[in-house]
C-alpha positions as CSV (number, residue, x, y, z in Angstrom):
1,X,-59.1,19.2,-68.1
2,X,-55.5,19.2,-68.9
3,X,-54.4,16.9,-71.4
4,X,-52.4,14.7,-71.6
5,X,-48.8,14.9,-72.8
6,X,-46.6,12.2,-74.6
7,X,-43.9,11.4,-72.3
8,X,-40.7,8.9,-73.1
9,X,-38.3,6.4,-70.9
10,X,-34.8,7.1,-70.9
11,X,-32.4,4.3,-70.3
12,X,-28.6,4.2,-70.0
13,X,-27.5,0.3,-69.1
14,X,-24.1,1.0,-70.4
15,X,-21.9,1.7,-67.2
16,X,-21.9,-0.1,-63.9
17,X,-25.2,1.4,-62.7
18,X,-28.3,1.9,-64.8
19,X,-29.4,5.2,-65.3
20,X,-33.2,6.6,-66.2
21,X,-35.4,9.3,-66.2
22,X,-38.8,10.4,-68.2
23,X,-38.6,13.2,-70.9
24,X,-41.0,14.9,-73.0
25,X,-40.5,15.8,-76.3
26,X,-38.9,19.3,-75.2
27,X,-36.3,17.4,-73.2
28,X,-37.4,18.2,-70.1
29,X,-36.9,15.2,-67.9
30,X,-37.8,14.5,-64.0
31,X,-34.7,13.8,-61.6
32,X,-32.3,10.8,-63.0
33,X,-32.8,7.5,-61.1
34,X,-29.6,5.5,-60.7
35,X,-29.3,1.6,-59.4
36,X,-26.5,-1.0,-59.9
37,X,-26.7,-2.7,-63.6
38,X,-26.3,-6.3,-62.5
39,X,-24.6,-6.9,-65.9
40,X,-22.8,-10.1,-64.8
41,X,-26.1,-11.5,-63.1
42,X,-28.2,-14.0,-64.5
43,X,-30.4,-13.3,-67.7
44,X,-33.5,-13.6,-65.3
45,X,-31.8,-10.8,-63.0
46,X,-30.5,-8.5,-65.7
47,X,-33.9,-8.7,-67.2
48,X,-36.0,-8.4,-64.2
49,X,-33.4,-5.2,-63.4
50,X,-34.1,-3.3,-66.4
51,X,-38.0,-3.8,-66.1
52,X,-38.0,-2.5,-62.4
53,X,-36.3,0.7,-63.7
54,X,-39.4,1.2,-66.6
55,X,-41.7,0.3,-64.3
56,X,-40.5,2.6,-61.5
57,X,-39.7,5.3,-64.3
58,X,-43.6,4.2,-65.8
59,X,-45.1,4.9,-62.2
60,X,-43.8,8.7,-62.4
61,X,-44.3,9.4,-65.5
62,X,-46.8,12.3,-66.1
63,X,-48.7,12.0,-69.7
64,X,-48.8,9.0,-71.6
65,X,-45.7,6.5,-72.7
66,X,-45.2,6.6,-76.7
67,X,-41.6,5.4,-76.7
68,X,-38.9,3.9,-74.4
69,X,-35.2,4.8,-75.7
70,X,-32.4,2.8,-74.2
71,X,-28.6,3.8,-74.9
72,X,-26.8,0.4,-74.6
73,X,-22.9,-0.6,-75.9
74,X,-21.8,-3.2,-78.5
75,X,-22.2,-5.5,-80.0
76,X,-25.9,-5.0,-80.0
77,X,-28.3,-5.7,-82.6
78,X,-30.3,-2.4,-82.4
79,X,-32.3,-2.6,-85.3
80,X,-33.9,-6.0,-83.3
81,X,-33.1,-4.7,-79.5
82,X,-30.7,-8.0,-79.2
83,X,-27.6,-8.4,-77.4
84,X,-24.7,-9.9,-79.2
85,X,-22.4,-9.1,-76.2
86,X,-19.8,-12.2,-75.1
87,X,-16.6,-12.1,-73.6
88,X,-16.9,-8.4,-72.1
89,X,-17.8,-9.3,-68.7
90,X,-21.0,-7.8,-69.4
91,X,-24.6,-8.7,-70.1
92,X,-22.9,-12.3,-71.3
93,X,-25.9,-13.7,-69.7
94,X,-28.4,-12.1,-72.1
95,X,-26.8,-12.9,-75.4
96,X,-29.3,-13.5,-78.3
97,X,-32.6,-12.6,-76.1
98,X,-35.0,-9.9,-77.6
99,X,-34.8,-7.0,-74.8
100,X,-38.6,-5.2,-76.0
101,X,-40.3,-8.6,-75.9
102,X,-39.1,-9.3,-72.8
103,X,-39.3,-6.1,-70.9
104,X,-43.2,-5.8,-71.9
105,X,-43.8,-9.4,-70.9
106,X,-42.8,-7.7,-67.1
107,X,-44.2,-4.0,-67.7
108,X,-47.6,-4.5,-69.1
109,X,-48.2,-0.9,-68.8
110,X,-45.2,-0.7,-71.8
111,X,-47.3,-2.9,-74.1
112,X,-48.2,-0.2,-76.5
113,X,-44.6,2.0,-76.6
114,X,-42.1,1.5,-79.6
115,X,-39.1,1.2,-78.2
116,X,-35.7,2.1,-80.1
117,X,-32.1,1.1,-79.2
118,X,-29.3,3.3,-79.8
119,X,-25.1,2.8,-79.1
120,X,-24.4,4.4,-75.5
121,X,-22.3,6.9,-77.3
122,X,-24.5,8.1,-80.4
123,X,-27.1,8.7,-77.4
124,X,-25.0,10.5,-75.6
125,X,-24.4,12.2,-79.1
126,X,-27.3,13.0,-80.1
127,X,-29.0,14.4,-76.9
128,X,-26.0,16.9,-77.2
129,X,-26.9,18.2,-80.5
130,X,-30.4,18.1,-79.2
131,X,-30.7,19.4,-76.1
132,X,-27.0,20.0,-75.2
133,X,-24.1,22.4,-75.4
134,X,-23.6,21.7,-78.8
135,X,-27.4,22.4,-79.9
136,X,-26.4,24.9,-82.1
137,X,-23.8,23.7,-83.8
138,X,-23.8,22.1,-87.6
139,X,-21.5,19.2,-86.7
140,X,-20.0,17.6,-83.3
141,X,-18.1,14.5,-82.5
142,X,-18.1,12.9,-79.3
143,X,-15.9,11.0,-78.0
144,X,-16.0,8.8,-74.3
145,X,-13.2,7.1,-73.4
146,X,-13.7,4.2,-71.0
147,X,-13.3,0.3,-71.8
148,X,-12.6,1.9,-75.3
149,X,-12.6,4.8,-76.8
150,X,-15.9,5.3,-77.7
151,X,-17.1,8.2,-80.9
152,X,-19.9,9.0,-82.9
153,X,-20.5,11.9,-85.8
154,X,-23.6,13.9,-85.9
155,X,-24.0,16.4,-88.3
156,X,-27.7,18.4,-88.6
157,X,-28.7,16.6,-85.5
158,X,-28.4,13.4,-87.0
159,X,-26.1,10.4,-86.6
160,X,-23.7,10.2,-89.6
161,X,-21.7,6.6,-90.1
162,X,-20.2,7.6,-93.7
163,X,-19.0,10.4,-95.4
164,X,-15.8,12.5,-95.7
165,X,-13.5,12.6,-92.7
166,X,-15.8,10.0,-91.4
167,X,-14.6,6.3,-90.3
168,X,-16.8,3.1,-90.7
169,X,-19.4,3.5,-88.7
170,X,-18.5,6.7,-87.2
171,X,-15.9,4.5,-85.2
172,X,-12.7,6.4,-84.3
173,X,-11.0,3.5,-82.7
174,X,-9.9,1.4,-85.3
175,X,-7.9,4.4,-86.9
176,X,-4.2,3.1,-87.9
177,X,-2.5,5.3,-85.1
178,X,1.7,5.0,-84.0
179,X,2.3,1.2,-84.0
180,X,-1.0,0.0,-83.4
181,X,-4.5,1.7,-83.6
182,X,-6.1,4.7,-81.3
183,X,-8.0,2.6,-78.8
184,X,-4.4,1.2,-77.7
185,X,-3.7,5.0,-76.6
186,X,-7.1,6.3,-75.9
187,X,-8.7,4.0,-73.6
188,X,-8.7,2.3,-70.1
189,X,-7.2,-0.6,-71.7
190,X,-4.7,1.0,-73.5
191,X,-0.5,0.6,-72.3
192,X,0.1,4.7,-72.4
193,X,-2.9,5.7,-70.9
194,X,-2.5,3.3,-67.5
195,X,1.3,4.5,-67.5
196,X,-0.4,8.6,-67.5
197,X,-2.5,7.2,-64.5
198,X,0.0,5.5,-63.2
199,X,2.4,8.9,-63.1
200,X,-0.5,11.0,-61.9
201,X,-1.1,8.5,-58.6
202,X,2.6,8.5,-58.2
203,X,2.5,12.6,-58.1
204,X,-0.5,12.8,-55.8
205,X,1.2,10.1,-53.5
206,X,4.7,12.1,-53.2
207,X,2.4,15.0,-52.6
208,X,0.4,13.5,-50.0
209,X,3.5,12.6,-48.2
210,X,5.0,16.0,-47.7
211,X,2.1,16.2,-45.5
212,X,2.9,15.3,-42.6
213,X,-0.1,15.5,-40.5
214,X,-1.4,12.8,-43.5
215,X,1.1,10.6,-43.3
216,X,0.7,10.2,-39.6
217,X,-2.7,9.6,-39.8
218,X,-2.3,7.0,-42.6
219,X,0.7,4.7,-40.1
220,X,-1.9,4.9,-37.4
C-alpha cells in the first residue's frame, strides 16, 4: 500500500478571481483552479467563496492536508488570519472576522490543517526563491505593480523586512521619490503611469487606423 503523502492548499484571493491549486512539499501542484473573488459581496458570500475553493481543492487533493497557505493583500492581520481591509473596494465586508475559524466551520475536512497567511506579494516572493526562476539565487526582490506597487525582499529563501538597503517592511512604495513617493509613479493609480497608458492606446489607435480594412469594419 502506498502511503500517504502530505499535501497543502494554495490560495491567492488577491486579484479579481481567486486562484488555487494543491502542492506537495516538492512544489508539485495539480492544475490551478480559477473563479471570480466576490470581494465586494457580502461577508456570508466572500466566506462561503473561499470555502468552496478548499473544499473543491480538498476533494482533489491526493495525500493528506497538513496546511492551507493563502496569499492575501493588506491590511491584513496575518499573524491572526484577520482582515483589516476598509475603504479599498475590497473584502470591506469581512473586516475584523477570523478567516481559519470561519473557513473550518464550512470545510470540516480542514479541521485539523494549520493554516498560515502571507502578503500576496511575499507569496509570490517566496515561491520564486523556492520553486521559481530565482531558486538559485542568494537574494531577489519582487516587485508587482497593480493598485500599488507592491515589493517584498527575500534573501536565503526567506522573507527579509529590515536590514541594509531594506525599507520598513520590505515596502518599496513609500520611498521619498521626485515630488512625491514611488507608488505615485509606479502603480495603476499613479498620474505618469495612466499618461504612459494613455500614450500607448493613443499609438495602437493611430495604428489601427492606417488600416483600412479595420476601420471599415469598426464604422459598420
Amino acid at each position: 500500500m502506498r502511503e500517504a503523502k502530505d499535501v497543502y492548499l494554495l490560495l491567492d484571493v488577491g486579484g479579481t478571481e481567486i486562484k488555487g491549486c494543491v502542492s506537495d512539499a516538492s512544489g508539485r501542484k495539480t492544475k490551478i483552479r480559477k473563479v471570480p473573488s466576490q470581494a465586494q459581496k457580502t461577508a456570508e458570500k466572500i466566506l462561503d467563496n473561499f470555502a468552496a475553493v478548499c473544499r473543491e481543492l480538498a476533494n482533489e487533493a491526493d495525500g493528506i492536508i497538513r496546511g492551507v497557505g493563502m496569499a492575501i493583500p493588506g491590511p491584513f492581520d496575518y499573524e491572526h488570519g484577520i482582515s483589516r481591509m476598509q475603504g479599498l473596494n475590497k473584502y470591506d465586508a469581512i473586516y475584523g472576522i477570523p478567516l481559519e475559524m470561519e473557513i473550518k466551520v464550512r470545510v470540516p475536512k480542514l479541521k485539523e490543517a494549520k493554516f498560515l497567511f502571507l502578503h500576496d506579494i511575499e507569496a509570490f516572493a517566496l515561491g520564486e526563491s523556492w520553486y521559481g526562476t530565482c531558486c538559485e539565487a542568494e537574494k531577489i526582490l519582487c516587485v508587482c505593480i497593480g493598485t500599488g506597487a507592491g515589493s517584498a525582499f527575500v534573501e536565503h529563501r526567506k522573507p527579509v523586512k529590515t536590514g541594509n538597503g531594506v525599507p520598513e517592511n520590505g515596502w518599496i512604495y513609500q520611498i521619498p521619490f521626485r515630488q512625491g513617493i514611488l507608488d505615485d509613479y509606479l502603480s495603476v493609480r499613479g498620474r505618469p503611469f495612466w499618461k504612459m497608458i494613455e500614450k500607448k492606446r493613443t499609438e495602437e489607435f493611430m495604428n489601427i487606423q492606417k488600416n483600412t480594412e479595420i476601420m471599415n469594419y469598426i464604422r459598420k
